[in-house]
N, C-alpha and C positions, 0 to 999 in steps of 0.2 A: 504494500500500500504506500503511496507517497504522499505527501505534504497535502497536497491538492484534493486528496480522494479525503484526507481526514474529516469524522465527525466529531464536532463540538457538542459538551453538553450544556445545557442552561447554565451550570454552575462555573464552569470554564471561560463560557463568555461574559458572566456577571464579572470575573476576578481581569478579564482582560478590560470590560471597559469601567471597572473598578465601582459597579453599581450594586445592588443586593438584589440576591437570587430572584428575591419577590419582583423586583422592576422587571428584569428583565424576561421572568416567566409571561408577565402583562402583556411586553411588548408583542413575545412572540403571539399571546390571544388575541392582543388587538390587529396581527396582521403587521405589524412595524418591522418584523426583522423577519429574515428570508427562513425559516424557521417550519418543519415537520415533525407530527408524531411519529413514533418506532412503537406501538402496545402503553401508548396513553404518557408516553413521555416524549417531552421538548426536545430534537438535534437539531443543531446545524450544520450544514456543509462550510469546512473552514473557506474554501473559493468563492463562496456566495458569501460568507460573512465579510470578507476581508473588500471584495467586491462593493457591500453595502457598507461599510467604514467609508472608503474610498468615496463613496455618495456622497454621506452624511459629512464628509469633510468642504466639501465642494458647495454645499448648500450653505447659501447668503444669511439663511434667517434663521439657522441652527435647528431647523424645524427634523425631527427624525421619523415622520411619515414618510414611507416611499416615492 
């Protein structure tokens, strides 16, 4: 498996963007982060995360809606 194919857990990308687990389980309900169930729990694909960073960097109004 390489770098690209990795999945992230909710808890992984709370300590990456240094938020608590709760925020960022939201985000992924509300559809804010590129974000799939695996049997009732939150992944993400680290290519699609790093991808949507890259977004949310770019964005004028700090807004982190897609």
């Amino acid at each position: 498996m390489t770098l690209a194919d990795e999945i992230l857990t909710i808890q992984e990308i709370a300590a990456i963007l240094k938020l608590a687990d709760k925020t960022v389980y939201s985000m992924a309900q509300a559809g804010e982060l590129p974000a799939f169930k695996v049997r009732g729990q939150w992944r993400v694909r680290r290519v699609d995360f790093e991808a949507w960073m890259e977004r949310q960097a770019r964005r004028p109004n700090g807004s982190t809606m897609p």
